[in-house]
N, C-alpha and C positions, 0 to 999 in steps of 0.2 A: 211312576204310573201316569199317563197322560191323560189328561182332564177332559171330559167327554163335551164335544165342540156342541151349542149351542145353536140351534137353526129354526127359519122361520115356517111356521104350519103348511103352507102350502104355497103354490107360486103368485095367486093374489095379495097374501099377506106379506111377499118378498115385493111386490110390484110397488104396494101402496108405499113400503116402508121407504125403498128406495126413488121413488116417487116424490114423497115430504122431503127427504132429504135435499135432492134437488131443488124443490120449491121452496124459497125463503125470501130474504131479503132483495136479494138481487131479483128478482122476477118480476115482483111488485114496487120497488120504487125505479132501480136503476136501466131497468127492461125501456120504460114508458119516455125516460129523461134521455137516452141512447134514440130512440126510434122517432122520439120529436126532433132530436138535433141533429140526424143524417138522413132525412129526406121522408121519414113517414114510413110509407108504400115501401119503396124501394127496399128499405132498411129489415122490413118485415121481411120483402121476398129473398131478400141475401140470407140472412137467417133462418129460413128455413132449409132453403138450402144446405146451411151449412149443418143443420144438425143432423139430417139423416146421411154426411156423409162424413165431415170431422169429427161432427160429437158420437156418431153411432161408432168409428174407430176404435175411437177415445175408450167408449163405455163400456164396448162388448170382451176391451181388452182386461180389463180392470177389474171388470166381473169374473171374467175366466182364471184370471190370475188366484182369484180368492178362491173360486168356487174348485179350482185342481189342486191348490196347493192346502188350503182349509186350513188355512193361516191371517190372524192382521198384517197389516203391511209389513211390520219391521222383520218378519221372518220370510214371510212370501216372495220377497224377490231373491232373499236369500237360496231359498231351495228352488227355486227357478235357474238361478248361476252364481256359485259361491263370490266368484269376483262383483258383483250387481249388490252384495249386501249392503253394503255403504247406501245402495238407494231405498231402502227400507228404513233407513233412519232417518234420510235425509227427506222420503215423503212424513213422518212420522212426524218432525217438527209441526210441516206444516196446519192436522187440525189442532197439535198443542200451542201454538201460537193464534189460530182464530178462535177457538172455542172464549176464551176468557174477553174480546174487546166482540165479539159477535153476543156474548151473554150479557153486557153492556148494553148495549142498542137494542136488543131483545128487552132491555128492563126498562125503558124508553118507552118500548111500544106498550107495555102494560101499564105504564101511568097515564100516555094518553088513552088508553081505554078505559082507565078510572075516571080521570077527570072527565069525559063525555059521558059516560054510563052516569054520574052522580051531576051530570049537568052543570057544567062547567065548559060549553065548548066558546062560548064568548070569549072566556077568558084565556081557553087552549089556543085562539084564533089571532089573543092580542102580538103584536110584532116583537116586542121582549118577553115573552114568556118561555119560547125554548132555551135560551139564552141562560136567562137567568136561573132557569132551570138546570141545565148541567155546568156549570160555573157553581154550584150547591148557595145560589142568591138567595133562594126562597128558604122561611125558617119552617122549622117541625121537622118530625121525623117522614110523615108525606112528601115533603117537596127535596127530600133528602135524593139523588140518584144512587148512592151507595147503597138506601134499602131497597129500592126499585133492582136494583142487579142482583142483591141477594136471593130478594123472593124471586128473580127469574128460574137464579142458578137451581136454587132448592128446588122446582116444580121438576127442571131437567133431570135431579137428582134423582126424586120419585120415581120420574118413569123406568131411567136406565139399573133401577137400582131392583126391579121387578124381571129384570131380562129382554130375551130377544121376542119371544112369542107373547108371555102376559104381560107383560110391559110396552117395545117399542112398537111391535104389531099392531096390539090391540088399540094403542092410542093412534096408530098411524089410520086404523078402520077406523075411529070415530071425526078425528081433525078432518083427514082429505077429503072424504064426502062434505062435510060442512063447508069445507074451506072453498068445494066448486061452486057448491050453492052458493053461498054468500056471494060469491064475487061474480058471478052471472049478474043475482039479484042487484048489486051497488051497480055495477055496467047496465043492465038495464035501466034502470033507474036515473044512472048520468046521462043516457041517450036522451029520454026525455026534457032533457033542458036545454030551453029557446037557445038556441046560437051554435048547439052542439054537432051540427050535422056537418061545419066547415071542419071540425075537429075530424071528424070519424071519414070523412073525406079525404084529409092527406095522409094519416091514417092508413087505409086502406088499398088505395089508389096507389101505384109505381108510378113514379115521374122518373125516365131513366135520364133525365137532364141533372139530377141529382146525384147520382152514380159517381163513386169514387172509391180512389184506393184507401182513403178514410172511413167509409162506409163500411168497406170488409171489413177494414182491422176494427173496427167497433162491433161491428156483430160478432167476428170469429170471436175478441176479447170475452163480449156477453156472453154467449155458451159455453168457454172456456169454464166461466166462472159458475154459471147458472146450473149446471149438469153436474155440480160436484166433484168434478173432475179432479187428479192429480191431489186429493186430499186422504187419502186413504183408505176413503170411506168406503165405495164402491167395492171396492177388494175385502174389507171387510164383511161389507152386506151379501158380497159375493160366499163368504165362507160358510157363509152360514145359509147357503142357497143349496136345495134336496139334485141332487144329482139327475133325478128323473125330468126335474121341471122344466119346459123350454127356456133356452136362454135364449135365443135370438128374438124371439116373440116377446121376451119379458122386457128387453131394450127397448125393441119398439116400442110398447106402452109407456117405458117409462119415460123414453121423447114425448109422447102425445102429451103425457100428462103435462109435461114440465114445460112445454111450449104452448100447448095449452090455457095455463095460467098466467103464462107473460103476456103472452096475447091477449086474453080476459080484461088483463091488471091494465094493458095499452088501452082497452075499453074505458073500463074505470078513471082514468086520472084523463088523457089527454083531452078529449071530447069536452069535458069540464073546464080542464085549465083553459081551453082556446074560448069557449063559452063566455067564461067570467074577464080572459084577460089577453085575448086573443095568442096565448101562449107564451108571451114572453115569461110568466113566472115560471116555466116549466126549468127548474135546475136540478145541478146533480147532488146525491148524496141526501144528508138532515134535511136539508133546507125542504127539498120538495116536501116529506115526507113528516117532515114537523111545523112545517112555518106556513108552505102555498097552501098545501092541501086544507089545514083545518081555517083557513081563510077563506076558503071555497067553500068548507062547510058551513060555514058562519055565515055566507053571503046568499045560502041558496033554502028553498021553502023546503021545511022538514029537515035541513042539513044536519041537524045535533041527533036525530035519531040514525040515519044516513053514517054521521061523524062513531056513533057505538059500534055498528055492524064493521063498518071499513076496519076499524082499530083492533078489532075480535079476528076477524078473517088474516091481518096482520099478525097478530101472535099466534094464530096457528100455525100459518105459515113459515114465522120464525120459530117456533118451539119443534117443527120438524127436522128442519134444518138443525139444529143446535143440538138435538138429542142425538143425532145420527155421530154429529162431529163428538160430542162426547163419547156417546159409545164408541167410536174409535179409539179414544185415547183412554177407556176402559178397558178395550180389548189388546192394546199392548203391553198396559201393563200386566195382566190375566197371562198373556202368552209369554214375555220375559220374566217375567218374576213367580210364575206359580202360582198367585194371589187368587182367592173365592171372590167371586163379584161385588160381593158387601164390602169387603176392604177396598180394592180397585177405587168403587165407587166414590166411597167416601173419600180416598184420600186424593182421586182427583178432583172433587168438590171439593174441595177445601186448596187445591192449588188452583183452580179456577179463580176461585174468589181472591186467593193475597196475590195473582197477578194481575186479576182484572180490575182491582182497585186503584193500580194503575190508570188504567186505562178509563175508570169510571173517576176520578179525579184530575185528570189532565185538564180538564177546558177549566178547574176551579183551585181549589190548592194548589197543586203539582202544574199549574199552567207556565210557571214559569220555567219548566224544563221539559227543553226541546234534545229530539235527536234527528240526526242530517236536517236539522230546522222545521222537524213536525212535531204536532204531540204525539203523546206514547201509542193514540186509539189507530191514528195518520201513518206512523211507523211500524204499529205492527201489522196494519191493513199493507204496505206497499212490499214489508219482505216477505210477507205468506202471499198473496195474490200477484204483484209483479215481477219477483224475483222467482221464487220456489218452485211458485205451482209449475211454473211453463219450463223449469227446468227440471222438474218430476216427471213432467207427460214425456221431454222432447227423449229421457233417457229411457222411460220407459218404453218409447217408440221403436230407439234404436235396440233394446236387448229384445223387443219380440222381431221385429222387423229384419233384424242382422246378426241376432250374435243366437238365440235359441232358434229361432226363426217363426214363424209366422204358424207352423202346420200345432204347434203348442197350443194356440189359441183355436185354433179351427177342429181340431181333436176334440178339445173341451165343449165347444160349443155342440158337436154330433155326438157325446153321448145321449143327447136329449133331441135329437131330431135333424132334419138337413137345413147344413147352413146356405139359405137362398143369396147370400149377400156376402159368398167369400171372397168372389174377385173384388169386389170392392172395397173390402178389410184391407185385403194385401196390401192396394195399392195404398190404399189413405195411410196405412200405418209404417210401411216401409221408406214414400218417398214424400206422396203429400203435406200428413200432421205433422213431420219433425221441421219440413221448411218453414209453414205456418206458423211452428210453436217459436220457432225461431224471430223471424220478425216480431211476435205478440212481445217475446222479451226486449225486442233492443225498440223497439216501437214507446213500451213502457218505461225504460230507461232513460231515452233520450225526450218522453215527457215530462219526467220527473226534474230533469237535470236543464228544463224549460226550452230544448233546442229545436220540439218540435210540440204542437198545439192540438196532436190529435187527440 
């Protein structure tokens, strides 16, 4: 008997969900720390660019995949071309590999929201406090990071554990409206501070002296990662997307949105950081995000109130993202194994947790085991994001692009209305994205392996 598929109420509540998905970590710290360090302006206009042509490729394929075949990944490419199934497993690793050090950092962001909400951001602001904070320095069960990743994972658990429409929907309608709000509000807000306008300046301004083949590969990388891409997800969200709803329409919103908040989040931090420290604190990864930032709150009038709202709008953001990647690797086990969502659930929370503990003890206990010379959070961040993802997209490129062919994709997209933007599918998906995806991989490999500094 085949288990009746699961789908979101209408095409709003597919937009918003896949929407939050999108919007996470990477938007709000790694967006801002990318667009200071390749030219501002410039770095914005490559970027958009590239979304409404690689990333919309990228998305509209991935949706349609889901939304024809009304499959999670690990079957969906399967019944697209028996020989392609190997890529259904092989996208399938990848949200099982981030969901558990992604609910890690996601438990981060909810202690700094504690610690500033109970007024404490003096202290969140001191230079050893992140530090000693996931190294497990600090005593009690508060300053523990292992309870902080619990009570992430458990909130994720709630919602996925409700489904697709009363659970990730309905939470996705309540986070992404607040989540615009707020983060208007904190950019607002940082515009207002004396020195910020050199920020918002380079910023927004293209200096095409800045231009480089560096510059793309750091944008194309950011939207790579930022749109969810090649995680399974989108195919997932897509299965569960009503047949009547436009898709080509719901892509495009769901760029707006997702670019939208990066762009926001570049409001938010840079404007500030060049304010207080004419930019040089602006770095990538923790640091900005744990160390500059609540330094900057700590330094500016009203900053601890300023310091609650940022770290709230923060865990919306990641708790979108994170419930999406979980649901994915709910919904495979659901589709291979037969399983009722209750069990799923539960027993991928509970593997969440005894691998992410890994990963949430690495910088403290377990610091002393390295692999390829990273911690556990470092290594499984580089084989899901620079190894996988980009060889998930470049194959899925080439099975819609050349082996089922292109009219798969553009079928799917016209049962719900005219695709305005086929000739440009074709081309991105057949010749452009797989050359792209290609450099992003050897681009990330030979920075790993320190040969090149992009």
């Amino acid at each position: 008997m085949k288990r009746e598929r699961s789908s979101f109420s209408n095409r709003i509540g597919f937009v918003l969900a896949a929407a939050g998905s999108a919007v996470g970590l990477g938007n709000i710290w790694r967006f801002p720390y990318l667009a200071a360090k390749y030219g501002g302006g410039i770095f914005l206009l490559v970027y958009l660019i590239l979304a409404v042509s690689f990333g919309f490729a990228l998305m509209i394929a991935e949706i349609s995949i889901g939304r024809k075949t009304g499959l999670s990944c690990i079957e969906a490419y399967r019944k697209l071309h028996p020989k392609f199934g190997f890529l259904g497993w092989l996208a399938s690793l990848v949200p099982i590999i981030i969901t558990p050090y992604y609910c890690v950092i996601g438990g981060w962001v909810v202690k700094y929201f504690f610690e500033f909400l109970r007024g404490n951001a003096a202290l969140a602001a001191e230079d050893t406090f992140f530090s000693s904070f996931i190294s497990v320095g600090e005593s009690g069960i508060l300053g523990n990071p292992l309870f902080w990743f619990i009570l992430y994972v458990l909130l994720n658990v709630a919602v996925v554990l409700f489904g697709v429409e009363k659970g990730i929907e309905k939470a996705s309608r309540i986070m992404m409206p607040l989540l615009v709000v707020l983060s208007v509000g904190v950019a607002i807000f940082s515009l207002t501070i004396p020195g910020a306008m050199e920020g918002l300046k380079y910023y927004l301004l293209p200096d095409f002296k800045d231009f480089s083949t560096t510059t793309v590969l750091a944008a194309m990388g950011q939207l790579f990662y930022s749109m969810s891409l090649a995680m399974g997800i989108m195919i997932t969200y897509g299965s569960y997307m009503k047949k009547e709803d436009n898709l080509e329409k719901s892509v495009g919103q769901i760029e707006i949105f997702d670019t939208a908040i990066a762009f926001i989040a570049g409001l938010m931090i840079i404007p500030a950081v060049v304010a207080f420290s004419g930019g040089a604190d602006i770095n990538a990864g923790p640091g900005l995000m744990f160390v500059t930032l609540p330094k900057v709150f700590g330094a500016m009038k009203g900053g601890a109130i300023v310091g609650v709202i940022f770290f709230l709008l923060v865990m919306f953001a990641a708790l979108t993202s994170s419930i999406s990647l979980m649901e994915t690797v709910v919904s495979i086990f659901q589709d291979k194994l037969h399983w009722e969502r209750k069990k799923a659930t539960i027993v991928v929370g509970i593997g969440v947790i005894a691998i992410g503990t890994l990963s949430c003890l690495g910088y403290g206990p377990l610091s002393m085991v390295k692999l390829l010379g990273m911690e556990f959070l470092d290594f499984f961040d580089f084989i899901s994001n620079s190894i996988l993802m980009p060889i998930v997209a470049f194959l899925t490129c080439i099975l819609i692009g050349h082996v089922v062919g292109t009219k798969v994709v553009s079928d799917e997209v016209e049962t719900s209305g005219h695709f305005k933007k086929k000739g440009l599918f074709q081309v991105m998906i057949r010749w452009v994205a797989p050359i792209c995806l290609v450099v992003i991989l050897l681009s990330e490999i030979l920075k790993v392996l320190g040969i090149i500094s992009v």
